[in-house]
Backbone as a ProteinNet text record, in pm:
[ID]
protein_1_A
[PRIMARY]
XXXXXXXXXXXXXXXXXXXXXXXXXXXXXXXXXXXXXXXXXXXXXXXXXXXXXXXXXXXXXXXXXXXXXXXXXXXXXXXXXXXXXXXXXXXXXXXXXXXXXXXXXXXXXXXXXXXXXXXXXXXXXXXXXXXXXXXXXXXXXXXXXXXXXXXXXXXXXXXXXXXXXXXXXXXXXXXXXXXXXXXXXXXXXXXXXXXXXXXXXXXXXXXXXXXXXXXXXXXXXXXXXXXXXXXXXXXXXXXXXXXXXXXXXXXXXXXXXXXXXXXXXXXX
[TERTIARY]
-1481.7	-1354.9	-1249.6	-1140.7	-1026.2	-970.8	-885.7	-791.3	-722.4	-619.9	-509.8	-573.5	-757.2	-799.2	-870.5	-903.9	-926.7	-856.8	-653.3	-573.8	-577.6	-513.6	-547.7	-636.8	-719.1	-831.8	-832.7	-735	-748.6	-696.9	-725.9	-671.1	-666.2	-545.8	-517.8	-479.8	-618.8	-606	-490.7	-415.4	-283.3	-312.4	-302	-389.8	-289.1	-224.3	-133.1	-221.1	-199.2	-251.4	-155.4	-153.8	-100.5	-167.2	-236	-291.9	-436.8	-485.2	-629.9	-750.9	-759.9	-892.1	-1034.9	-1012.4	-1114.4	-1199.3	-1099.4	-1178.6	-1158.8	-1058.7	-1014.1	-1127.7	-1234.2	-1332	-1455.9	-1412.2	-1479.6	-1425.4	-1307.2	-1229.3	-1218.3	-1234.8	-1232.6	-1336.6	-1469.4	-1587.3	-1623.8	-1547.1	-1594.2	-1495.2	-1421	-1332.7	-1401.5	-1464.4	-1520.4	-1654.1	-1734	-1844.7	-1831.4	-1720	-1695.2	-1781.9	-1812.8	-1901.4	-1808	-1608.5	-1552.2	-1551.7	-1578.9	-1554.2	-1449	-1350.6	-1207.6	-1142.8	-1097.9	-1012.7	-994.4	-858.9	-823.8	-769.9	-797.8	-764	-636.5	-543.7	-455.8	-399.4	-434.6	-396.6	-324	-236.7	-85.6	-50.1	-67.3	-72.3	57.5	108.9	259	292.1	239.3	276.3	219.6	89.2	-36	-65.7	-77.8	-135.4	-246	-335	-427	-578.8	-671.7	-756.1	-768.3	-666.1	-650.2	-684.5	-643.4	-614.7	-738	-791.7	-937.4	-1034	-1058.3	-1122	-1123.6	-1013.3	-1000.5	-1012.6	-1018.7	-1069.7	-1207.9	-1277.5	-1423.3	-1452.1	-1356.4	-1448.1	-1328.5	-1221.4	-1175.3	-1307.5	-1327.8	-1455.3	-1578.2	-1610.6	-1769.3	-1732.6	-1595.9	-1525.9	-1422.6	-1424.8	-1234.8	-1149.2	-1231.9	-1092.4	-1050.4	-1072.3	-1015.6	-856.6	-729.7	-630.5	-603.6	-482.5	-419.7	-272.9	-173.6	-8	13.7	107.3	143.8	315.7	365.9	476.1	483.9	673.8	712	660.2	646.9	625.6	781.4	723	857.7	822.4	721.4	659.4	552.1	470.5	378.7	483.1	541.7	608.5	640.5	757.8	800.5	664.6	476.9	395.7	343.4	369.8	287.9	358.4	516.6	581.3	568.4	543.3	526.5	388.3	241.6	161.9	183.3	240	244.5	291.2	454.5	529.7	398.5	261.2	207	118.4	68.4	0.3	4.4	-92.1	-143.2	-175.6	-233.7	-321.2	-198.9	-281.6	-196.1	-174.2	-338.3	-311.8	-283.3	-242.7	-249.4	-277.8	-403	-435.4	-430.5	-348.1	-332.9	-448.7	-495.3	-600.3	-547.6	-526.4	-455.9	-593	-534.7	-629.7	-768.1	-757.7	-861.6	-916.4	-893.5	-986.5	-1089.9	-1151.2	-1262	-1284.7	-1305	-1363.6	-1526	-1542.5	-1716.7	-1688.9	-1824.5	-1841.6	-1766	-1801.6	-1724.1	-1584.6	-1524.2	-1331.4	-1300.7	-1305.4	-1213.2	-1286.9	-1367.3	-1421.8	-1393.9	-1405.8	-1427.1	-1290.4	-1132	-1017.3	-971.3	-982.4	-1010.8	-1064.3	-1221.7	-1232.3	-1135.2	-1107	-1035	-876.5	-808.5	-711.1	-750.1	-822.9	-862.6	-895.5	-942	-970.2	-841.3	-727	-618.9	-506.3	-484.5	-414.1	-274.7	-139	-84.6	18.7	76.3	138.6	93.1	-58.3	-131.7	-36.5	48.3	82.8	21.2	-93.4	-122.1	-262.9	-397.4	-501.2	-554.6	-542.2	-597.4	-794.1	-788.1	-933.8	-940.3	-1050.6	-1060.9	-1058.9	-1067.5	-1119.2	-1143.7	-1203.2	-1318	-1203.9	-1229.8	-1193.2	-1290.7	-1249.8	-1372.7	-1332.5	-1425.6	-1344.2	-1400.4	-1354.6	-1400.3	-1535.9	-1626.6	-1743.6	-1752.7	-1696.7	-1700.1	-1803.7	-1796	-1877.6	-1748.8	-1832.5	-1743.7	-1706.8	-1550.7	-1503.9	-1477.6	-1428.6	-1418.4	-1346.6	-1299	-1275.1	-1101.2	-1051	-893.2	-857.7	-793.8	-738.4	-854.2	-857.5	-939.9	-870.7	-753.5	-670.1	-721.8	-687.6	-729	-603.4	-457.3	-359.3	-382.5	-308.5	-278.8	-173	-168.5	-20.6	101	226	277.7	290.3	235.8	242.3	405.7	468.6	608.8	625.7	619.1	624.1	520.6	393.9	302.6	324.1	338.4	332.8	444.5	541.3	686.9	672.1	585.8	502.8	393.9	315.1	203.8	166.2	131.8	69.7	-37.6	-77.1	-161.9	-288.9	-231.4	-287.4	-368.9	-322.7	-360.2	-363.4	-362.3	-359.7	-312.2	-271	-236.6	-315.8	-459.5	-524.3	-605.1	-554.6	-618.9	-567.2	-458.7	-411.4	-427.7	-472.1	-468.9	-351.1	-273.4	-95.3	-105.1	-72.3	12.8	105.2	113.4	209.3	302.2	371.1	424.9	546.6	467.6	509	596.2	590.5	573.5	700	697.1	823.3	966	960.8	1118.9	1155.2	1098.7	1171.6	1163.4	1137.9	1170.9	1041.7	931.7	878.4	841.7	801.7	793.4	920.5	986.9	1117.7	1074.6	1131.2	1124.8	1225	1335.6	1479	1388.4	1240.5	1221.2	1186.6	1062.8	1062.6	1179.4	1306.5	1432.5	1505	1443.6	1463.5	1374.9	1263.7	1106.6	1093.9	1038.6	1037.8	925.2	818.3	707.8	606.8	552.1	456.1	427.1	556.3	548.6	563.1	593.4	627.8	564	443.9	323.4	336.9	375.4	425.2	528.3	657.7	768.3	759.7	665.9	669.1	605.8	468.5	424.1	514.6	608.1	708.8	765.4	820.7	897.1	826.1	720.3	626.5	602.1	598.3	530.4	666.5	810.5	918.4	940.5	826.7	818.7	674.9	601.8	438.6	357.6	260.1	153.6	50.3	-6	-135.8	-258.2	-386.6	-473.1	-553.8	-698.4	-755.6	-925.4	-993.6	-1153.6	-1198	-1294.7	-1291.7	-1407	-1380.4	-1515.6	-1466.6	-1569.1	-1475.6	-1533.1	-1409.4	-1432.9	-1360	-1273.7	-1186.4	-1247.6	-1246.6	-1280.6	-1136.2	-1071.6	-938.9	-973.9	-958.2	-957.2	-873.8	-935.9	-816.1	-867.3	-767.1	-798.4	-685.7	-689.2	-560.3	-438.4	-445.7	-335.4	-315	-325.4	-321.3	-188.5	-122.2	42.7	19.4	-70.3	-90	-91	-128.7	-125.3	17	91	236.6	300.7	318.1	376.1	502.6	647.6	729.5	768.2	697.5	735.5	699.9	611.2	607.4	655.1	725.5	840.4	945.5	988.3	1086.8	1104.2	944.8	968.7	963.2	897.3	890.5	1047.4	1101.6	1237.9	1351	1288.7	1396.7	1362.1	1224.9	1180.8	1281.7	1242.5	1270.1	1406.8	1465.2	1661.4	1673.9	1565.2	1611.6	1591.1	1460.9	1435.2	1552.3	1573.4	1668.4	1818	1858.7	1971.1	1980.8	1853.5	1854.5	1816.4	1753.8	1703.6	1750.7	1883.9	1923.1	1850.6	1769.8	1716.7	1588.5	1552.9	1451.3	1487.5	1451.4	1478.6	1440.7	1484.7	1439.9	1293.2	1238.6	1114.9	1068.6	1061.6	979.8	1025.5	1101.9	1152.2	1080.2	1048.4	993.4	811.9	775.8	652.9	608.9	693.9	655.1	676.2	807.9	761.6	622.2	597.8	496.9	366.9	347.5	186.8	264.7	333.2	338.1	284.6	340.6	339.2	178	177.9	-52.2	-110	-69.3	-135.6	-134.8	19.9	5.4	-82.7	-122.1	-197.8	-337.1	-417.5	-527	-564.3	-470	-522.1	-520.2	-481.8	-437.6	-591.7	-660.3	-772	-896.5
3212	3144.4	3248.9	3264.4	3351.5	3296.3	3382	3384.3	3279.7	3255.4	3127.9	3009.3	2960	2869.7	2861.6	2980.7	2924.2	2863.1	2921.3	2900.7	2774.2	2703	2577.3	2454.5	2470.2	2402.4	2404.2	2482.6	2501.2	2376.5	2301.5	2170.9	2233.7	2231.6	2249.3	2141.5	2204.8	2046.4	2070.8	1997.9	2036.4	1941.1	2006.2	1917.9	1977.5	1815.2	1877.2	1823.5	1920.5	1881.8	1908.6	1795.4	1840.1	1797.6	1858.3	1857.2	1761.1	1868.4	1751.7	1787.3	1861.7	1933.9	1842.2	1722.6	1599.3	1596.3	1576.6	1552.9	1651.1	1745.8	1870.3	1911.4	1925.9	1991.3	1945.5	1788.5	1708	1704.3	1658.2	1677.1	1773.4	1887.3	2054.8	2037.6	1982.3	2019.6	1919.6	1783.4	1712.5	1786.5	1871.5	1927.8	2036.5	2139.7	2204.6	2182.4	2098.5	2007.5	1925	1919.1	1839.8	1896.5	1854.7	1872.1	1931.8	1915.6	1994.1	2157.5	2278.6	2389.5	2443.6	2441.3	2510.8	2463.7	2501.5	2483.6	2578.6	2518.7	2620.8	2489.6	2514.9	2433.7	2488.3	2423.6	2502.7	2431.8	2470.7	2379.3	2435.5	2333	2374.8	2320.9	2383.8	2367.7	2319.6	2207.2	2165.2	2157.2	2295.1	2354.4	2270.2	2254.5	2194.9	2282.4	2173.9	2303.6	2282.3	2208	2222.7	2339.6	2277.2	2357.3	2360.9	2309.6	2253	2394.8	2524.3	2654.3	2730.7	2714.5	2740.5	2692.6	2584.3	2499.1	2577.4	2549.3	2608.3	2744.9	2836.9	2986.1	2985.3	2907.2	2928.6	2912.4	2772.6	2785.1	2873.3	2951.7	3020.6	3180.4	3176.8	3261	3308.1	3130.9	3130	3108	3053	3016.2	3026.7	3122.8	3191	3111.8	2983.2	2938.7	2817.6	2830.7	2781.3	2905.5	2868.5	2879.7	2834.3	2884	2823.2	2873	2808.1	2812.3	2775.8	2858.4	2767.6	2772.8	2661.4	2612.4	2553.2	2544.9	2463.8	2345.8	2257	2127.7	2048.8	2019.8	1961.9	1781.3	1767	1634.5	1621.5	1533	1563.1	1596.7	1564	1605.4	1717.4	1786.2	1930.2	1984	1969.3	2047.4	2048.8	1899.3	1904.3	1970.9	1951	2060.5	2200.3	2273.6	2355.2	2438.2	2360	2344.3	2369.4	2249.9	2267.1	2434.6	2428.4	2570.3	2730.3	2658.9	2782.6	2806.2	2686.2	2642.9	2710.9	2697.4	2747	2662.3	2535.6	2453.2	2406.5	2368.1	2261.3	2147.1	2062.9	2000.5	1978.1	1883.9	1881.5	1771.2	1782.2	1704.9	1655.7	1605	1547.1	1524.5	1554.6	1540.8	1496.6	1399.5	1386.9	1432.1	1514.7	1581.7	1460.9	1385.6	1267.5	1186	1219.6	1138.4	1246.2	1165.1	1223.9	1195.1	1284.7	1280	1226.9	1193	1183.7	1239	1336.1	1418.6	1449.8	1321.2	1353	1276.1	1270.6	1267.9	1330.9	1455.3	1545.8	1550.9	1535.8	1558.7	1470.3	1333.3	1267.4	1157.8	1243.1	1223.9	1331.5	1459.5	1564.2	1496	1446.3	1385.7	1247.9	1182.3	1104.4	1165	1280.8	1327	1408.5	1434.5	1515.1	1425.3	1312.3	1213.1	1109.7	1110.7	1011.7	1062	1203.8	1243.4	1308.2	1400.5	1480.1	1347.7	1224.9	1116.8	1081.3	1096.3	1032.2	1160.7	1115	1191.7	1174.5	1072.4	1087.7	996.1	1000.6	928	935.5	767.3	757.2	696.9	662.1	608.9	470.7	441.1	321.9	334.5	338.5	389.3	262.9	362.2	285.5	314.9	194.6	206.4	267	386.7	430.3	436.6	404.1	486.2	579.4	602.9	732.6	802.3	768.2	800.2	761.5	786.1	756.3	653.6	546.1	424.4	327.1	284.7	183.2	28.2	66.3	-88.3	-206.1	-140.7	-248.6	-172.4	-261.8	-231	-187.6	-68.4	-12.5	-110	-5.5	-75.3	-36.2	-153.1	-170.2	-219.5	-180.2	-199.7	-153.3	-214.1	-154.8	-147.6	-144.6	-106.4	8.9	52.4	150.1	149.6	293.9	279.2	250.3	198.7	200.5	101	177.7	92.8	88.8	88.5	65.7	-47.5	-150.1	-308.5	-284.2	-289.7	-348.5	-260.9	-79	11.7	-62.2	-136	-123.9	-254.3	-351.4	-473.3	-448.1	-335	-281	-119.3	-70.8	97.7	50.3	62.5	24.4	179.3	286.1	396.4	412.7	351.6	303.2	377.5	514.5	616.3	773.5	850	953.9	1036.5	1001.4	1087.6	1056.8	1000.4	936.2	980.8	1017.1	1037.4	1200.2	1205.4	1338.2	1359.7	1466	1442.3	1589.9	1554	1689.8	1759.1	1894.3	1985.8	1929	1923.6	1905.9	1757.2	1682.5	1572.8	1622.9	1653.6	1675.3	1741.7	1895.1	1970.2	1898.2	1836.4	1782.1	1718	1658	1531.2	1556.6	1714.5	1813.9	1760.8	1705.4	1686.3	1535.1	1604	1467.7	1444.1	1379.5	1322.4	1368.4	1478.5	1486.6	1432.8	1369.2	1301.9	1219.5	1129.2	1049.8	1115.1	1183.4	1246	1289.2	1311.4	1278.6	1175	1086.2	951.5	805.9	897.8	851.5	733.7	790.9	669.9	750.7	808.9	862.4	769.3	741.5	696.1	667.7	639.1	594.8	727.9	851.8	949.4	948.6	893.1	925.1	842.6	683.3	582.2	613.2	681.4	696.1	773.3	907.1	974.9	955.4	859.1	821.7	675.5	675.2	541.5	696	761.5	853.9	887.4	926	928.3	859.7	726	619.7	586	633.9	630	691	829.6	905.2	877.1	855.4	876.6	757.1	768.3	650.2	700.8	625.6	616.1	585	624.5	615.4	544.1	489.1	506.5	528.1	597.3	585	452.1	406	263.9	261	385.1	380.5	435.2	348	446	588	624.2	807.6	854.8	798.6	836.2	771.2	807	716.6	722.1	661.5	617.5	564.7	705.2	679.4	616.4	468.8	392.7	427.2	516.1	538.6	465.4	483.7	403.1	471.2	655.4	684.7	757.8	726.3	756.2	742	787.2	765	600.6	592.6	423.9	303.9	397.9	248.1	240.7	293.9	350.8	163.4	83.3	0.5	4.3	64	35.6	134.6	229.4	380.1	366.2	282.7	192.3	164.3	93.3	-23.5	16.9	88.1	179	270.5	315.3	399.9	310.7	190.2	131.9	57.6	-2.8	-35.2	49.2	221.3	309.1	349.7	309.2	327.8	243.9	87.4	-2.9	4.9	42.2	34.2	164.2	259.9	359.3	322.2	286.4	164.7	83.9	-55.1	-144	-72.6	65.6	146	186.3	236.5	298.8	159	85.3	-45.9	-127.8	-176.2	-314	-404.9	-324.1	-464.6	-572.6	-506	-539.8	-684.5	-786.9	-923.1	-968.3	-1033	-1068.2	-1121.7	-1194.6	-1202.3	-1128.5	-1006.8	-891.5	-773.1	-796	-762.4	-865.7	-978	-1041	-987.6	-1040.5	-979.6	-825.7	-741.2	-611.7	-639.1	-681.4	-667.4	-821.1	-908.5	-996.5	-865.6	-837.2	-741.4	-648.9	-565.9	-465.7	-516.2	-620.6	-681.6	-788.9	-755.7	-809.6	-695.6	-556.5	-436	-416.5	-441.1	-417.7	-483.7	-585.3	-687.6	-612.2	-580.9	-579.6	-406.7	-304.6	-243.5	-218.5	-329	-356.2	-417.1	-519.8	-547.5	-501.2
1850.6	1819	1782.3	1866.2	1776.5	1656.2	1650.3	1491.4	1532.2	1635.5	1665.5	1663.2	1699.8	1724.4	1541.7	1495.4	1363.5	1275.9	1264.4	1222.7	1247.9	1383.3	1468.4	1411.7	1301.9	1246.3	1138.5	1074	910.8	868.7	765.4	701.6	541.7	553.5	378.3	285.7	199.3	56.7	-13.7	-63.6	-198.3	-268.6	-428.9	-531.8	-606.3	-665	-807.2	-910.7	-996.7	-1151.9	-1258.3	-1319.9	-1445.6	-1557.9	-1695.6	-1770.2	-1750.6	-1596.4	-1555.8	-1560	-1708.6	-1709.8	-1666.6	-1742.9	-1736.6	-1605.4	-1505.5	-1361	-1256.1	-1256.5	-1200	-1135.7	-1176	-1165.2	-1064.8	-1023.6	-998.1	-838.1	-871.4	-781.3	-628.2	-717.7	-673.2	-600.4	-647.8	-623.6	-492.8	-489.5	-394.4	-248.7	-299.9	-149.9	-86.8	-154.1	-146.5	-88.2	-119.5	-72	44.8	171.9	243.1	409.7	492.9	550.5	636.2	696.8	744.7	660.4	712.4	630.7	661.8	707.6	784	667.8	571.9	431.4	363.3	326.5	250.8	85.6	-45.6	-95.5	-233.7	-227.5	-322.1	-428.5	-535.6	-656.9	-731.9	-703.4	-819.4	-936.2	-995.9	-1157.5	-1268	-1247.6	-1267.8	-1412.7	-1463.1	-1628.3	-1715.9	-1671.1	-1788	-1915.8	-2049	-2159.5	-2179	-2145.1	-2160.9	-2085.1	-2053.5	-1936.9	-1794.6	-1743.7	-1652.4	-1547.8	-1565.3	-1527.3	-1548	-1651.6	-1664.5	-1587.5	-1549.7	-1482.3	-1351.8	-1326.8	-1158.7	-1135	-1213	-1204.8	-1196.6	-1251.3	-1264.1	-1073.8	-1030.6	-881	-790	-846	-786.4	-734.8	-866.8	-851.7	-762	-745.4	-651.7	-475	-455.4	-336.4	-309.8	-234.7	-182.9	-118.6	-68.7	-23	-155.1	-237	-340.1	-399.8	-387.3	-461.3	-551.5	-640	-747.8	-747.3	-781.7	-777.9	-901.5	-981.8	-1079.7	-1117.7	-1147.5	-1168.4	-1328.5	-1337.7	-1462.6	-1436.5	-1509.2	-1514.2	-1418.1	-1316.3	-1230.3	-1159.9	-1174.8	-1161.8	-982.8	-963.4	-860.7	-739.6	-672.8	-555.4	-551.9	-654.4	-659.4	-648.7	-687.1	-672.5	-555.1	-502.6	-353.2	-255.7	-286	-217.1	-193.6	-323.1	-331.6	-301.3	-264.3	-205.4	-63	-5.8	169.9	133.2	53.1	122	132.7	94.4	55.9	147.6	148.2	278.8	449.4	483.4	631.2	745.4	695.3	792.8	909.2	1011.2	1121	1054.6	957.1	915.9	703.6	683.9	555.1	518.9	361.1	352.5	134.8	82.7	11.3	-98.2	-201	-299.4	-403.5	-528.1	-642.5	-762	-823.5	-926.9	-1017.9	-967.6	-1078.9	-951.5	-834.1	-710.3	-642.5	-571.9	-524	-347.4	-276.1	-169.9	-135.5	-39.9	4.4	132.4	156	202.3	307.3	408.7	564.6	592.3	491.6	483.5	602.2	567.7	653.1	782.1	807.7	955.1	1029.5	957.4	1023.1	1093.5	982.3	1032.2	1114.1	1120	1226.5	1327.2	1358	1517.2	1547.1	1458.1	1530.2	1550.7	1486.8	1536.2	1654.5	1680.3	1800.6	1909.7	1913.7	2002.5	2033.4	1970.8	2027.8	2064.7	2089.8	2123.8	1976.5	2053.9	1901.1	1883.9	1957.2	1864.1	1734.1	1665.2	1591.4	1490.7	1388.3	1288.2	1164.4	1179.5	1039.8	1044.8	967.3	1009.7	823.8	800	707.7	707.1	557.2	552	445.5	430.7	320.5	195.6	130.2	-61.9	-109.4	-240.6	-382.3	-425.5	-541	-673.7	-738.8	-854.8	-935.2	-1076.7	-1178.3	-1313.9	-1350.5	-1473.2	-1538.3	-1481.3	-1518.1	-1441.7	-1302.4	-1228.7	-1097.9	-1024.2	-1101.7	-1108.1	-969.5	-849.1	-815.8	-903.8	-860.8	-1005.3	-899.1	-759.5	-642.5	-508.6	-420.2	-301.4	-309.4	-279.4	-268.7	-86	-57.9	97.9	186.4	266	371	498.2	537.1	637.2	780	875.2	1000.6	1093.6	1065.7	1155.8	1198.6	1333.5	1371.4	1475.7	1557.9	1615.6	1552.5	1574	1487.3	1422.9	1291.2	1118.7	1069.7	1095.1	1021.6	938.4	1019.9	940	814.2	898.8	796.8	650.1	670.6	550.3	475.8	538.2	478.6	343	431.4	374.2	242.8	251.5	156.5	218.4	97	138.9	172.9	324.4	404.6	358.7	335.3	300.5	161.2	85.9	-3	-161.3	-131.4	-235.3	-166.2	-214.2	-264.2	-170	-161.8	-162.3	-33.6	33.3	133.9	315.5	296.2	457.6	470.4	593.9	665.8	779.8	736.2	843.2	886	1001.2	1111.8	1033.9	1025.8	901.9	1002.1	1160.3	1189.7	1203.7	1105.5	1102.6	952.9	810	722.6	692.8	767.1	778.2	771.3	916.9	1002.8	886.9	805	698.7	547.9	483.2	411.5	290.9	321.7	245.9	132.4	51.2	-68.6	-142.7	-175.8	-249.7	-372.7	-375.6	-607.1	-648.9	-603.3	-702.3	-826.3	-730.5	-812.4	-972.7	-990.2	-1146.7	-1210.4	-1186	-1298.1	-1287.3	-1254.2	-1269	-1301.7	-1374.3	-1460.1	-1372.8	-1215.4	-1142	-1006.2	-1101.7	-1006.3	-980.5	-870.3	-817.8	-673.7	-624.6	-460.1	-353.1	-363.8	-387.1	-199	-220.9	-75.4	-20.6	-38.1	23.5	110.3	21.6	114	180.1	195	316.5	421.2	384.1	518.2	576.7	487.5	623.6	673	600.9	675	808.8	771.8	918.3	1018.5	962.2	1042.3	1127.3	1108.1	1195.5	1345.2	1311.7	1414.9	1512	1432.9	1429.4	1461.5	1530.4	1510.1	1418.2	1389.8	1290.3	1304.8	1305.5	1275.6	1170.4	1189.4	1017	1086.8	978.6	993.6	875.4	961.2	918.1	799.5	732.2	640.3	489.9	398.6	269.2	214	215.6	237.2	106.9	33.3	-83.7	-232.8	-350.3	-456.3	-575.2	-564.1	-612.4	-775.4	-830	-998.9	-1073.1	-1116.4	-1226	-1364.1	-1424.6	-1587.1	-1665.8	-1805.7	-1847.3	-1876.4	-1877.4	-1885.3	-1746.3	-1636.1	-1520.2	-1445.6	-1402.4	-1344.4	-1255.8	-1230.4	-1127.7	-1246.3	-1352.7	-1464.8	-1590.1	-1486.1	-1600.8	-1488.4	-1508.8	-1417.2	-1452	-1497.7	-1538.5	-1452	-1408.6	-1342.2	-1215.1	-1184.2	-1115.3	-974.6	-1079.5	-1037.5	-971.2	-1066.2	-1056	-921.7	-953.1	-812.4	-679.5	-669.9	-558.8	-472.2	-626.6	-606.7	-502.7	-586	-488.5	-334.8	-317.2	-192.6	-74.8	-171.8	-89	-60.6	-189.2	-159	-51.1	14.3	81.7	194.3	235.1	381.5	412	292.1	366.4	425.9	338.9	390.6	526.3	556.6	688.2	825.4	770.4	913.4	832.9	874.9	896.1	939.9	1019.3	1091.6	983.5	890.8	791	759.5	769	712.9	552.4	500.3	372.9	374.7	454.2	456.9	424.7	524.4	520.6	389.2	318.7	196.7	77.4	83.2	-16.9	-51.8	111.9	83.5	70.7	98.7	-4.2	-123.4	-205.6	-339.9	-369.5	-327.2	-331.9	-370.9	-215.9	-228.7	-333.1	-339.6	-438.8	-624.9	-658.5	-726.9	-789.9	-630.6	-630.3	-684.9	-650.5	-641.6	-759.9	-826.4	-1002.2	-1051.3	-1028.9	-1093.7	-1085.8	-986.9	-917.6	-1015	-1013.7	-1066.8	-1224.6	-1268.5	-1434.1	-1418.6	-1351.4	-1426.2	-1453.5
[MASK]
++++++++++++++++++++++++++++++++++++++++++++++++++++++++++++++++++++++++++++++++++++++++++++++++++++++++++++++++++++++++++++++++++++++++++++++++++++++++++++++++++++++++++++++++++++++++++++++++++++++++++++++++++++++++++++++++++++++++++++++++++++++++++++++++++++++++++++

């Protein structure tokens, strides 16, 4: 294999953390453990005081393609940003510091990006709900759209978490990334929502029909802040209806409807 065809295959993890000593480690360990080995994984450290930095030196240690970046505290986007900018892969692939992979994630959205051709900008999977102990609590999204998802994402994050889609760097670039306006405007959460509509404008979609992600609900977790929420979903939506007129109120009710299920569902 040459260097251009290894480059060609690299999938880079970007993992923001901020003050995530707890599961960091867990995290780290299920990326590292993935049955694709072409990775590179880079964790950016968004001015944690705790151990968060410690943690990740220990497996900086035993495995080189483990990185670390560290930044002021600027909120998750400014880190994931700052991730890709560091980044190598063709593709990129999204980790949130308190979720977990199973084993064949990445491989197994790699063959299906390799099998549908380069329209496919982005190929998600299913997820668990897990808590603290990475105990399943129930079933996350189990969606089966593909091609283009526009409506339906616009309707519900068909993707379902953070931590779940695998995207073409080339999709990623053209549209400058993750939106940080939202964290100075205490309105983080949708952050991954709005870029895969951003995507799903250009892009068709994929999913592997199996659950491959374990989607951590804790109680001080940014998914259980619902006011921040809200907030952030609100500005999504006021940025969609700006750009497509064509969006009907229907299809404006039932996003905030499901959005509004989702709050519910992961409050219990």
């Amino acid at each position: 294999m040459t260097l251009h065809q290894i480059r060609k295959s690299l999938v880079s993890v970007i993992v923001p953390a901020f003050n995530a000593e707890k599961f960091i480690g867990e995290t780290i360990e299920s990326a590292i453990s993935q049955s694709y080995p072409e990775l590179e994984i880079i964790v950016v450290d968004d001015g944690s005081t705790d151990n968060t930095v410690k943690v990740v030196n220990r497996f900086i240690t035993k495995d080189r393609r483990v990185k670390l970046v560290r930044q002021e505290n600027s909120g998750v986007a400014a880190a994931r940003n700052t991730g890709i900018r560091q980044s190598h892969g063709e593709f990129i692939a999204p980790l949130d510091a308190d979720d977990i992979w199973y084993p064949d994630k990445i491989s197994s959205q790699i063959q299906v990006m390799r099998n549908n051709g380069p329209n496919i900008g982005l190929v998600y999977t299913w997820i668990a709900r897990i808590d603290a102990q990475s105990r399943l609590i129930g079933l996350g999204t189990t969606a089966r759209y593909e091609g283009d998802v526009f409506a339906e994402l616009f309707i519900g994050n068909i993707v379902g978490c953070g931590s779940s889609a695998l995207i073409r760097r080339k999709c990623i670039e053209p549209i400058g990334g993750y939106v940080q306006e939202f964290y100075s405007q205490n309105a983080q959460g949708c952050e991954d929502w709005d870029l895969n509509l951003r995507i799903s404008e250009q892009f068709d979609f994929a999913v592997v029909r199996k659950i491959l992600v374990g989607y951590r609900q804790i109680p001080n977790s940014m998914s259980r802040d619902y006011k921040q929420m809200k907030r952030s979903h609100d500005l999504v939506i006021s940025r969609i209806r700006s750009q497509h007129l064509e969006i009907s109120n229907r299809l404006l009710n039932w996003s905030n409807s499901f959005y509004n299920l989702y709050l519910q569902q992961i409050s219990s």
